[in-house]
N, C-alpha and C positions, 0 to 999 in steps of 0.2 A: 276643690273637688277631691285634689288625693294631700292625704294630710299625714299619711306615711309613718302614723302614730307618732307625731311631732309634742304630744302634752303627755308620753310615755317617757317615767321618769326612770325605767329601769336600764342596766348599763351605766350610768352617769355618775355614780360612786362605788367608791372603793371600801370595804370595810378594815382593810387593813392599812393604810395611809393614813397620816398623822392628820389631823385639821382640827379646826376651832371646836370646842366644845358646844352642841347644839343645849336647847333649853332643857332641862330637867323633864322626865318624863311626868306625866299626870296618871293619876288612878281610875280607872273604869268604873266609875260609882252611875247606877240610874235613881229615878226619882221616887219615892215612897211615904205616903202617908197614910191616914188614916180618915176617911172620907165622909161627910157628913150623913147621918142615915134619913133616907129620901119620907117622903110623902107619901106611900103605896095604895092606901085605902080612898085617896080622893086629892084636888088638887090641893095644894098648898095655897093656906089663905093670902099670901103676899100675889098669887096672882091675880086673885080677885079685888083686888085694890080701887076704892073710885075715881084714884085720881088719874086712870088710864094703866097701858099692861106695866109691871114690875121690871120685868126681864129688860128691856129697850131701854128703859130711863137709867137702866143700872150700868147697861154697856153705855150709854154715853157719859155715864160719870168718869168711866176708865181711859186718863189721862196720858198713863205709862201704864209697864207692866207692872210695875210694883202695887199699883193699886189692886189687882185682881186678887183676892184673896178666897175663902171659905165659902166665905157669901156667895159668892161668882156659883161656886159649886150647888149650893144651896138652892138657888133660885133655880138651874137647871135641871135640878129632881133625878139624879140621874143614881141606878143602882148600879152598885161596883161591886162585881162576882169576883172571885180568887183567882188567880192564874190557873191552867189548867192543860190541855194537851190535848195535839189536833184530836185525837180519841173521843174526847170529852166534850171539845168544841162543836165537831161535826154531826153529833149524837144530837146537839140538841139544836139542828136544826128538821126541818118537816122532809117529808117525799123519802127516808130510808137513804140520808143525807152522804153517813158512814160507810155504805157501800162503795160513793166515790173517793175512797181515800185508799190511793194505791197499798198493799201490804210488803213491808219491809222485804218481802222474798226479790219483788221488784228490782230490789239493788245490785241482784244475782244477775248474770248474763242468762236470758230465758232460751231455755231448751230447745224449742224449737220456734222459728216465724208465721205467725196470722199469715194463712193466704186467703183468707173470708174474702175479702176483692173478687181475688181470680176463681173461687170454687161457686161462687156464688150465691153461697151463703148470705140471710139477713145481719146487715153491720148497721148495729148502732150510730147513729148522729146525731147531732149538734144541735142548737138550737138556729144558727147558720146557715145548715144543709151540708155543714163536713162531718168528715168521717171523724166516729173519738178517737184518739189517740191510743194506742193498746201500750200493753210491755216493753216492744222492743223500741217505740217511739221511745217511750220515758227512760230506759236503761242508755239508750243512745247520748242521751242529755247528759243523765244521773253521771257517767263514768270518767265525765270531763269533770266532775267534782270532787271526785275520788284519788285525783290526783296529790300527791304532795306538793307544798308551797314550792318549794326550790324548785322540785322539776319543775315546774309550771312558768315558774318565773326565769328560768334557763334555756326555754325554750322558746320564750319571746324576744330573747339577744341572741336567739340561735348559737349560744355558745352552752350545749353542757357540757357533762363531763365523759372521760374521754370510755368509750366503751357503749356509752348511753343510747337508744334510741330516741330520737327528740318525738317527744308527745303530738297526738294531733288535736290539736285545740280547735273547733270549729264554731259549735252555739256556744260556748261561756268563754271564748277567745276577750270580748269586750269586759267580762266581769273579773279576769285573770288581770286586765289591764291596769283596770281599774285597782285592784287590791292591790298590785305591787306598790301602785299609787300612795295606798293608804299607809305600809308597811313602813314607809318609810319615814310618820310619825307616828307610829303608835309600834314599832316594834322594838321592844328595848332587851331582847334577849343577847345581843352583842356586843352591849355597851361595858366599854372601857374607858371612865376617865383618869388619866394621870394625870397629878399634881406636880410643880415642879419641885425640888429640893431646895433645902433652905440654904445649900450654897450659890443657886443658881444667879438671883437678883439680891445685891446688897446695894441699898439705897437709889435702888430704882436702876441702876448702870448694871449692863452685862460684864461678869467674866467669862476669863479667858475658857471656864469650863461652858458656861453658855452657849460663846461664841464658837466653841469644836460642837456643841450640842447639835446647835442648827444646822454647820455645815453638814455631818454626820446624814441630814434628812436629805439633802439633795441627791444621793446617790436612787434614797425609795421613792424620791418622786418621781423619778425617772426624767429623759427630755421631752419637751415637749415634741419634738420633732420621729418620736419614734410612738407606732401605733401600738396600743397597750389591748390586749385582750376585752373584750366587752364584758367577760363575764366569770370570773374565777372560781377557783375547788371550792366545795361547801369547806368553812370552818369550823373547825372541831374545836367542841368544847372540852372545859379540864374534867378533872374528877368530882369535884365539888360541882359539877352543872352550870355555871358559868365562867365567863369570862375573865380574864388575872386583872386582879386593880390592885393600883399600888399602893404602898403605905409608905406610915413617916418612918424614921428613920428608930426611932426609941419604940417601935414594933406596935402602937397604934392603928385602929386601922382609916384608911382614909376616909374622910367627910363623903364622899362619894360613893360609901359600899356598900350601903343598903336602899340606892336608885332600883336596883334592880328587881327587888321586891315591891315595888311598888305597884303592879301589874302584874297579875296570876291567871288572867283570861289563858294564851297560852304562852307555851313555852318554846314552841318547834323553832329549828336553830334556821336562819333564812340564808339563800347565798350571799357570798361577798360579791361585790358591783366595784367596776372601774369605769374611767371615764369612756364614750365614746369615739368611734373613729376622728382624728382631728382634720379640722379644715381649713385652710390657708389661711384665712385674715383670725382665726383663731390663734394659731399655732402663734405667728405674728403679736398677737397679742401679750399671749404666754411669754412669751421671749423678753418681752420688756420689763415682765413683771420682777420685782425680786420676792425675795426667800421669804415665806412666812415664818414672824416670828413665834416658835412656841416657848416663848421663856417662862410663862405663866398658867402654863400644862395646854393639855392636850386631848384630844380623844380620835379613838377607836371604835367605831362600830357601824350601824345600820342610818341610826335617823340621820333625819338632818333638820327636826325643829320634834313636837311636841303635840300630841292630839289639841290643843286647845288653837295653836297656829296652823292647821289645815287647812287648806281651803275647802269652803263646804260644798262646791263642786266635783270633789272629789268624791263624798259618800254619795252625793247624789248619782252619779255614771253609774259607780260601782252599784249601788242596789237598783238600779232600771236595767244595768246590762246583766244582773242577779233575775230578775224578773219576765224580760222581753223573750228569752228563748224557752220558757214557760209558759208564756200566752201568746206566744205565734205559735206553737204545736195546736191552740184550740180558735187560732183566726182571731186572736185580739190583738190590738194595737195600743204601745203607752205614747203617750204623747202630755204635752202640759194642755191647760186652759187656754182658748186663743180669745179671751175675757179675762181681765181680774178676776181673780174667785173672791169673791164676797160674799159673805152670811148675811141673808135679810132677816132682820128682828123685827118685824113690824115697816117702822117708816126709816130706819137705820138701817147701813148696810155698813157691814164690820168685815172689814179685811180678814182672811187668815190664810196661813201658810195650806201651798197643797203644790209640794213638787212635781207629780206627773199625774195621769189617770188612764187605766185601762179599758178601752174603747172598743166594741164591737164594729166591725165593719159593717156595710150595707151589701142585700146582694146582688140589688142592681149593680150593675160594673160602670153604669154612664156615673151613677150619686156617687160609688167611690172614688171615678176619677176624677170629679169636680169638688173631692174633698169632705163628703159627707160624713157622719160619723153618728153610734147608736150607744146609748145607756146612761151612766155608766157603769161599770163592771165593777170597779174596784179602786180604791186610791193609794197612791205611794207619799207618803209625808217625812221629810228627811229634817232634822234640826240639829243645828249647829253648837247646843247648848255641851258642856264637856264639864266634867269634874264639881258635880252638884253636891253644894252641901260647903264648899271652898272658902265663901266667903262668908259662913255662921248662920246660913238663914235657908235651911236645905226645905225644911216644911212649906216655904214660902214656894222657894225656887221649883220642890214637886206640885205643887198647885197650879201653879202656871204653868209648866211641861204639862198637867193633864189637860189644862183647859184647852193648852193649843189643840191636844190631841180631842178633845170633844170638838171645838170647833173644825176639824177637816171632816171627822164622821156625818155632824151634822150639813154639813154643806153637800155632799154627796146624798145625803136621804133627803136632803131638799130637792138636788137635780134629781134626782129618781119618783119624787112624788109628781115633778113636771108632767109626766107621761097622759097625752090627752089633753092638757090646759094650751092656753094661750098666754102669753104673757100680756099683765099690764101695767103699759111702763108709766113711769110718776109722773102724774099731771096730763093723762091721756084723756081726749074729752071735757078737760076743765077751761073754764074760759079765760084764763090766762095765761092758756096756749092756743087758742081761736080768734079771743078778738083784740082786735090793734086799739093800742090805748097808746097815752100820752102825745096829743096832736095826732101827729101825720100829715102836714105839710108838708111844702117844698123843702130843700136842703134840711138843718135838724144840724143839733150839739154833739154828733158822736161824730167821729172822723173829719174828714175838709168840710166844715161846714158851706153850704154854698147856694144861696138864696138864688130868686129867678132872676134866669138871664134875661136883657133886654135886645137881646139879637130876634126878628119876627120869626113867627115859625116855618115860614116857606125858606129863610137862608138858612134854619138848623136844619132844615130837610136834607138842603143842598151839600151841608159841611159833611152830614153824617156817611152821604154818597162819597163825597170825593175823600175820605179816609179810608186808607188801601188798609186792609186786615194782614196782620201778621200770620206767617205760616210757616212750617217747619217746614226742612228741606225735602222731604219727599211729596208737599205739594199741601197735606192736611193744613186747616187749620189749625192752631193752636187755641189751649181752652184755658179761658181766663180762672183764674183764680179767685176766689172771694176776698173780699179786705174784710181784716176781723170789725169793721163798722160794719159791713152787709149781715157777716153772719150774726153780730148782734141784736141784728132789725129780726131775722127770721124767729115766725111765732111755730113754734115744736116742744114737743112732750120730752124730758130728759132721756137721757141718752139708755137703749137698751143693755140689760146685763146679761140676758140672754145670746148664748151663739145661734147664729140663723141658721148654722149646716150641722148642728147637733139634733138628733130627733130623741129626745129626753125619754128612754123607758127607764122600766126596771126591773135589767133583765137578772134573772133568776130569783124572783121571790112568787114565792106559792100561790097560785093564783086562786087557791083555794082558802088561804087563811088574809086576814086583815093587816097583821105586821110584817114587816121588812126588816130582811137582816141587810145591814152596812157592813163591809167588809172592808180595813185598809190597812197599807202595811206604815207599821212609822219604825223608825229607823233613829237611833242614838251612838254615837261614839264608834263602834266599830259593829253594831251589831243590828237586827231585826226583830219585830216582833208584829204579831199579826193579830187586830185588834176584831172585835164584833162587833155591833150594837142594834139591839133590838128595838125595834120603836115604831110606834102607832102610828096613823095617819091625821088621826087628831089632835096628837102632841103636836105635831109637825105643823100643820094646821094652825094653831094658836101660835108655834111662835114664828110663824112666817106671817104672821096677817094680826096678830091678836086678836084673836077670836077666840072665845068660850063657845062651846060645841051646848046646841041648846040640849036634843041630846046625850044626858051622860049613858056611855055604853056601858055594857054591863060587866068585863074586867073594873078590877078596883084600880087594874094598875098601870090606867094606861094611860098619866100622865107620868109614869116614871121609865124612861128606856131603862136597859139595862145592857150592861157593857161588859165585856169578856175579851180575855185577851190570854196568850200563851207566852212563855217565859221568853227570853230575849236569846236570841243564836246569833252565836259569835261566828261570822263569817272567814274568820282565820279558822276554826276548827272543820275537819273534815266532817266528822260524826253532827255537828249544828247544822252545818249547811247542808246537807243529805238531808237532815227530819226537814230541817223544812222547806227546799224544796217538793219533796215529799207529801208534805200537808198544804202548802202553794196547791201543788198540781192537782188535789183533791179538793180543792175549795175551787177552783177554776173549771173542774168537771163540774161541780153540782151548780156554779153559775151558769152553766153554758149548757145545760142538758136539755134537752126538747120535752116542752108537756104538750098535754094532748087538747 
């Protein structure tokens, strides 16, 4: 219940203490190609195929990832618009979309406070029945991002520096967490590796220079027994902009001095971190340990592993705890699937990733407390994939990054198309989930098999009475559990993929035009990016069911969605994560706005 930010890594190293050199830092590259050009004027003859739909026979070809190729793209007819900016984005949706996109003055502390509440004035709501969120909500939010990394992170070990006011972190307190999290592989602005000297190890045995080397460190590691500060003075860089690394000896410079280059996202210099307050069977610990050897170099700095060894639980907090104080201002809720998500293609249902999804609440208060939940609003997709392009095969490797990213759009304009239907689950009504076949006699080959007894029926009567029932101690009975031979015998339709306390609309699309816009964010390496897709009801249609629409409508193009996205924002930069929160909080009004 209290977890006292127990998986908060900040405080817990030092940048200025000697230790093992973590892994080499990786480059921020995302995924790019160049995309097959769709079908627009009617459908693509591979989906008219006779020997049943294209698209489903294709995904069940796909054995691993590697097999997803061009094709994959090809077959889903999908147009790929240029990056572009919320500006551009929001413009081209319906209902005068652009209006709800807060204006950069926003970021200013507003002049004066809305009292529309109390003067009584008409205030705009929600589709909900709350009230929208004005200026001073959003600046409220906005100014805990405007913060600097260091302060921010100085302020969660409650140690800053000496003079400082410590920050008040309230709604992005969780996303602050979370980045320091991340900082500490992906931030290589601190990194110092030293090499040792080539006096130091001759044939593998320490000298006497060595052996003073190491002792020399005992004094900066301090004892364990004495409590070391949680959080030390920002470190200052040189004049050249980073960090001192050493060289050989004949004025070479070391194998290690152009790590730092590697990464130009940003540059901002983060605090130094020491260990935590110690605790007794710790300390104890400590005590035993001996001297770490550094005879074979060293490092100085921030990480302690490498964006490609993060755990990918890490980005995911960080962009939900990025997102959640942004849709609780308009009454939404993120939470994951409490189902698999699975893409139905017809009679296939193909897995894909979908980290969280943002959920409109209901406004009964009995269906929200029983857990009910409406839409969905919008989805969060986070992958794990880092440094594309590494292993020679980058065109490959963006193919599959995009298709993942098609497959969450489409699985959400699937749940959004639910709105009104029932679900029907496979093999409902068929008779070989109605009627009982293969015998049906006595006992049977699945579990104990166990033929008729020859005791008469009036002493099974009797036996069945004098068997006392088990009962738990407060008096109930206890409720037998099925043997997986019963639940074998049971004749039912496969198992729902539908949630029962979801009521599937789709809220905010035009209730005046035919397409839906898909709206989710997917998330790579250290950054975000917030994707669209437009698409018909009839695309959607065919490929949930395979169905040709006997009706062709009269767009040419509306078997081809078409997909739009804005550039990626690096959540270390202050100026990225302002735009887009910014254009977040402007897509989240025009989903949530009341029509008439």
């Amino acid at each position: 219940m209290f977890s006292f930010s127990g998986n908060l890594l900040a405080g817990q190293h030092d940048t200025k203490k000697k230790r093992h050199p973590p892994a080499k830092p990786i480059p921020v590259t995302f995924p790019s190609h160049q995309p097959p050009t769709p079908s627009d004027s009617g459908a693509p003859s591979s989906w008219t195929a006779n020997n049943g739909p294209a698209i489903s026979e294709h995904f069940l070809r796909l054995k691993k990832p590697a097999d997803v190729s061009r094709d994959t793209l090809s077959l889903l007819n999908v147009t790929f618009q240029p990056e572009c900016d919320f500006e551009t984005l929001m413009s081209s949706l319906s209902n005068d979309a652009q209006s709800h996109l807060p204006p950069r003055d926003w970021l200013k502390p507003p002049e004066h406070i809305d009292l529309l509440m109390s003067s009584g004035s008409a205030v705009p709501l929600l589709s909900n029945g709350r009230r929208k969120p004005d200026h001073n909500e959003f600046f409220v939010r906005a100014r805990e991002l405007l913060f600097k990394n260091e302060d921010a992170f100085s302020t969660l070990t409650r140690k800053g520096s000496r003079g400082q006011v410590p920050l008040r972190l309230a709604h992005f307190r969780k996303f602050w967490e979370g980045l320091d999290n991340m900082a500490y592989y992906w931030d290589n602005s601190l990194d110092e590796y030293v090499l040792p000297s080539p006096g130091d190890v001759i044939g593998g045995r320490e000298t006497p220079q060595d052996t003073a080397g190491i002792k020399s460190v005992e004094p900066e590691l301090g004892s364990p027994n004495e409590e070391e500060p949680r959080k030390k003075a920002k470190m200052e860089v040189t004049d050249s902009g980073s960090a001192a690394l050493s060289s050989k000896p004949d004025g070479s410079p070391a194998p290690y001095a152009g790590l730092r280059a590697l990464s130009s996202d940003y540059t901002r210099v983060l605090p130094a971190r020491s260990a935590p307050p110690k605790v007794p069977w710790s300390t104890n610990l400590e005590s035993q340990n001996k001297v770490e050897d550094f005879s074979q170099g060293y490092y100085r700095g921030y990480r302690i592993g490498n964006g490609a060894e993060m755990p990918d639980q890490y980005r995911i907090d960080c962009v939900r705890s990025f997102l959640e104080p942004i849709a609780w201002a308009f009454g939404v809720t993120l939470s994951q699937h409490r189902r698999p998500p699975v893409l139905k293609l017809d009679n296939v249902r193909f897995p894909v990733r979908m980290s969280s999804v943002a959920w409109r609440g209901p406004q009964d208060r009995a269906k929200a407390r029983q857990g009910w939940l409406e839409g969905p609003v919008l989805g969060m997709q986070c992958r794990a994939d880092v440094n594309f392009g590494s292993t020679g095969n980058f065109t490959t490797e963006s193919v599959l990054d995009t298709v993942r990213e098609l497959g969450g759009l489409l699985l959400l304009a699937q749940e959004r198309a639910r709105e009104g239907q029932t679900e029907q689950r496979p093999g409902e009504d068929k008779w070989w989930t109605t009627t009982p076949r293969w015998g049906g006699g006595p006992g049977g080959e699945v579990g104990d098999a166990q033929g008729a007894s020859d005791m008469p029926a009036k002493d099974v009567g009797v036996a069945r009475d004098e068997k006392v029932s088990q009962r738990n101690p407060d008096g109930s009975k206890t409720r037998r559990k099925p043997t997986p031979a019963e639940v074998w015998k049971l004749l039912r339709p496969g198992y729902s993929s539908w949630d029962p306390k979801i009521v599937y609309k789709s809220i905010g699309r035009d209730k005046s035009a035919v397409w839906d816009d898909v709206i989710m964010i997917s998330s790579l390496n250290h950054h975000i990016s917030v994707l669209r897709l437009r698409v018909h009801p009839l695309y959607m249609r065919y490929l949930t069911d395979g169905v040709m629409p006997h009706d062709i409508p009269l767009e040419a193009d509306w078997c081809s969605p078409k997909l739009q996205r804005t550039c990626w924002f690096n959540l270390f930069d202050t100026d990225d994560r302002t735009e887009a929160m910014r254009g977040i909080w402007g897509i989240m009004s025009y989903l949530m706005r009341k029509q008439e």
